[in-house]
N, C-alpha and C positions, 0 to 999 in steps of 0.2 A: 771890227776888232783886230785887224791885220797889223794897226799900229802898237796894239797891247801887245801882242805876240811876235813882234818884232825885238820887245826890250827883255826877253826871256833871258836869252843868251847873257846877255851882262849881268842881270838880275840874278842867274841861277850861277856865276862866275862868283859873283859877290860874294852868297850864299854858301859857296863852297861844294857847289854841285860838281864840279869836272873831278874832284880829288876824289884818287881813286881808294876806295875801303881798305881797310885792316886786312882784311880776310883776305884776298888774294891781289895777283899782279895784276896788269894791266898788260894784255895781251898784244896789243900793235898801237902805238901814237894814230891818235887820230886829232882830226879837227875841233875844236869846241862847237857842241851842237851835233856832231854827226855820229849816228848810232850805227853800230855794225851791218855790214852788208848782208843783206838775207839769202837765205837758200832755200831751198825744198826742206819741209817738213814731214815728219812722221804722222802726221794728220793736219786736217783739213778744217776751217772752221762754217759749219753753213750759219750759223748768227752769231753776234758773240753770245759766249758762252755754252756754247754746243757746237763740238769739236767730234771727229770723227776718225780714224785711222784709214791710213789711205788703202787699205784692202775691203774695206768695206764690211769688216767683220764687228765692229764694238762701236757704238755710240755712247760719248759720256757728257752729263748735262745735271741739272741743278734740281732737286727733285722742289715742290709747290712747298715743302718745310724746310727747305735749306740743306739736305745733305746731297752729297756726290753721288752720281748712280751710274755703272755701267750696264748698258744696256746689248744683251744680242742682238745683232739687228735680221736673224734667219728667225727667230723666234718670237722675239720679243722680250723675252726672259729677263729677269738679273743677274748678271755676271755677281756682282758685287754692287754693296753700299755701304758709304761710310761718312762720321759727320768731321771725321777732321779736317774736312773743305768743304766748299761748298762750289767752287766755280773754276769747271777745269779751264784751262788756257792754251796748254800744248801737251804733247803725246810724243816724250822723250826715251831712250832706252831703256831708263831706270824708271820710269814710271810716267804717270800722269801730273804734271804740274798744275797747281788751282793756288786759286784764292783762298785767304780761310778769313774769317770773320775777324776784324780790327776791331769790332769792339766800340767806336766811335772814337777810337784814338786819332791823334792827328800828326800830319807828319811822316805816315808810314803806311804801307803796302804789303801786307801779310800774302804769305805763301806758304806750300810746304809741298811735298811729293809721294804723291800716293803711288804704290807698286801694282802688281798685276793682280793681288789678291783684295785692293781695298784697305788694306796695311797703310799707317804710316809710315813710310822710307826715314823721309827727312823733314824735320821742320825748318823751316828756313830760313834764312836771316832777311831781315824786312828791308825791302825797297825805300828807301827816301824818297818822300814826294813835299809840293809844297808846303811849308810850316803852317797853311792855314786851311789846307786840302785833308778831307775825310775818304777812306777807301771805304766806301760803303757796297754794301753786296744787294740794298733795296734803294729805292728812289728816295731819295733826301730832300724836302723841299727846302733847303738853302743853296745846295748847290749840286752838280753835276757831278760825276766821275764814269769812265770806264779805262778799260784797261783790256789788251789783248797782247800777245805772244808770237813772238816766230824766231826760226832755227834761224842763225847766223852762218856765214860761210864757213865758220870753224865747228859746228853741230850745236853749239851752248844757246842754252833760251836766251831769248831779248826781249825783254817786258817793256813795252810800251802803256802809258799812260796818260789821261789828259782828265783835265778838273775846270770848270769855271762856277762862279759863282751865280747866285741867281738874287743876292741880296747883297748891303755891303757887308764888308767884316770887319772889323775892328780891327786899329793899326795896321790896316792896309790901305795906301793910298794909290791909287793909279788915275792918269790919265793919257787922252792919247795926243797925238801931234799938233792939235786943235787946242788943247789946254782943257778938252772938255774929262772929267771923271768918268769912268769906267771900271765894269766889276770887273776886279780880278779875276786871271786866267791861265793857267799853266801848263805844261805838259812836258814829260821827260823818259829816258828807258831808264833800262837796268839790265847791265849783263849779268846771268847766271850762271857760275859753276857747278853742273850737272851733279859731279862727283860728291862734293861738299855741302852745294845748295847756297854755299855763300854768294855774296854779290863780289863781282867784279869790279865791277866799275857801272859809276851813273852819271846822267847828263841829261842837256835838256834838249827835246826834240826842236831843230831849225823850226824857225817861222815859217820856211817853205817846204816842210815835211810834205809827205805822201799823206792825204787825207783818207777816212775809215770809210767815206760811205760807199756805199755799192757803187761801179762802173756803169749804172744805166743804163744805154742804149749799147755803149763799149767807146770806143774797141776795144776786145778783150783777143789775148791772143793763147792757144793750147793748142801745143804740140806742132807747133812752126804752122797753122793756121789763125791767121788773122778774121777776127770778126765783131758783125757790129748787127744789131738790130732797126731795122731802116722802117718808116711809119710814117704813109702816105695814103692819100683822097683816093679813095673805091669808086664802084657804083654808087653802093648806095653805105657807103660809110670808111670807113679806113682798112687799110692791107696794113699788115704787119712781114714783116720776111728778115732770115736769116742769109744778110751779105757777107761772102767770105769771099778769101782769098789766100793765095801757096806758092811764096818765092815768087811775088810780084805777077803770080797768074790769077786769074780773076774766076773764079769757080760757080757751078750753076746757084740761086739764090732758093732758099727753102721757105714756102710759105709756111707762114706760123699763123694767121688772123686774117680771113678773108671777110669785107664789107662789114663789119664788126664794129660796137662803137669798144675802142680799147681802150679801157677804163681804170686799169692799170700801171705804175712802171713794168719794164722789162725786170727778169728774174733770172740771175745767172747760175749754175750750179757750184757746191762749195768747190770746187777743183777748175771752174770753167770750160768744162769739158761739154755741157749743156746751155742752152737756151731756150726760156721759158718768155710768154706774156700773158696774161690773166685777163680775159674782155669778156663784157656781159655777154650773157646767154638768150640768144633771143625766147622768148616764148616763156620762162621761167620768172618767178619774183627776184628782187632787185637782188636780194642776198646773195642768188645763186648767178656761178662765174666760169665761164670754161677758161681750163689752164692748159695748154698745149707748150711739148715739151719737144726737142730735134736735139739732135749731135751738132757738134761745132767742126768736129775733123769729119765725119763720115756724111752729114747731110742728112740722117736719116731721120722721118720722125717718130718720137719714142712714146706719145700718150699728147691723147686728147681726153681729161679727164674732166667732169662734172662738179665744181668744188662748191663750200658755202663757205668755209673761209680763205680769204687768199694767201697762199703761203707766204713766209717772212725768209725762208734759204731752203736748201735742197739738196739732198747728194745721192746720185746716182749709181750702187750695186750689182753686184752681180744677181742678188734675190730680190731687190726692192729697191725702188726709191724713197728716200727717208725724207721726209716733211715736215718742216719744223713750223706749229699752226701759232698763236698767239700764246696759246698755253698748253701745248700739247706736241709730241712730238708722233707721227703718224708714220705706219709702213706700207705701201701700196704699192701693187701690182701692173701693171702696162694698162688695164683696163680700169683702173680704179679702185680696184677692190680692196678693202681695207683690210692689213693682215693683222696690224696690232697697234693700239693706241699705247701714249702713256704721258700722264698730266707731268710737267717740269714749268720751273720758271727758269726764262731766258733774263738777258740781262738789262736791267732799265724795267719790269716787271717788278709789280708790289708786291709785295708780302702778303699773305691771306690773313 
């Protein structure tokens, strides 16, 4: 589909996507296609849809009915819940920025900003997305959407989005270089002004944007250490080890999976500051998987845990490591021990 997503750029030019909104200016001329440069955020995302503060104090994510929940992550408790969103994205001064429910409208990307009490802040002025694109907040079977968040170098959110179809739609035609038809497919940001909640400006993400899915093996790099998960013929089955490196010196490697069939991807933490793999557990039923977890800067390792589901993202605390399972987000201790569950739906998750 590289050739569909090659013709975005003119298509969304046509459309009137680079012109920038009512509501406010346009902060620096850029390129068509190119979305603000990122910075460090306020929080962390371990899948989408569950985002975390980078202190490690509040977890906030999408409860199994569709409202907002902040979560203690020392306790487990409710901070707050609220249903004027449903699906936080980022963790801004003024509050939590989420999704809120479109409705099956089309054409548009709901937001609004939730504050520290669960309040609504702001609602927000809606994203433009494809004119044949639904923001949906549960799986669609026509077509695809997500949608995630990050600080730009001026601190304002940058909503990125992407949509393809899974059927054709009507009055949309596409094909690719070949002459052959192909479901349509889009994808575009939107800068947010914090203060307002208005949009900025929107555009359509380059055909050679940075892709969403997790970094796999790596290299991942945190905190001027380079590293990658290396996975290699045992005795009697595969090694798994964390290879680093610091200013082009080459640093001792950490075993993570000795002689182990690794049955797994690698699993990196939401900040990258960790590295996980998930390989069967000998002697145990299929279900059940040890997850071994090490530092990326320090080399050390932080849990060799016994799992029966295997985690989907991960972030690592000062009281817990917080585990995000299929439908569940979990708090556990260096040896396993479970300090607090709590059922959520993540994103791309059905509806009950």
């Amino acid at each position: 589909m590289r050739a569909a997503l090659g013709r975005l750029i003119p298509l969304a030019t046509a459309l009137g996507l680079l012109a920038p909104l009512a509501c406010g200016e346009v902060t620096a001329p850029r390129k068509p296609g190119m979305a603000p440069a990122a910075a460090p955020a306020a929080s962390v995302e371990l899948v989408p849809g569950v985002i975390m503060d980078r202190g490690g104090r509040t977890v906030y994510a999408s409860t199994s009915d569709g409202q907002l929940v902040a979560i203690d992550v020392a306790t487990g408790a409710e901070r707050w819940i609220t249903m004027e969103a449903a699906r936080p994205l980022l963790l801004t001064p003024l509050g939590v920025l989420a999704q809120r429910d479109s409705e099956g409208a089309l054409e548009r990307l709901d937001l609004a900003m939730i504050d520290d009490r669960g309040a609504l802040a702001k609602g927000c002025e809606p994203v433009r997305i494809a004119p044949w694109a639904k923001a949906s907040l549960v799986p669609d079977p026509a077509q695809e959407f997500s949608v995630r968040a990050r600080a730009s170098v001026e601190g304002r959110p940058v909503v990125e989005w992407r949509a393809r179809a899974r059927q054709p739609v009507a009055g949309v035609d596409e094909v690719n270089d070949a002459g052959v038809a192909v479901l349509p497919e889009a994808a575009g940001w939107g800068l947010i002004d914090p203060a307002t909640c208005g949009v900025l400006e929107i555009g359509p993400l380059a055909a050679d944007a940075a892709p969403w899915e997790s970094p796999g093996r790596g290299p991942v790099t945190f905190d001027g250490v380079s590293a990658e998960i290396v996975i290699a013929p045992g005795v009697s089955g595969q090694v798994a080890a964390l290879r680093r490196s610091h200013g082009g010196e080459t640093l001792p490697d950490v075993a993570l999976a000795a002689d182990l069939d690794v049955s797994a991807a690698p699993l990196w933490s939401a900040d990258r500051g960790h590295a996980s793999i998930t390989a069967a557990e000998p002697g145990r039923p299929g279900a059940w998987a040890r997850w071994v977890v090490a530092g990326v800067k320090d080399g050390v390792p932080l849990a060799s845990i016994v799992v029966r589901d295997r985690p989907r993202g991960f972030a690592v605390t000062p009281t817990a490591i917080v585990v995000v399972l299929t439908d569940a987000i979990e708090a556990i201790d260096r040896d396993g021990k479970t300090l607090w569950t709590r059922g959520v739906r993540t994103a791309g998750a059905a509806a009950p």
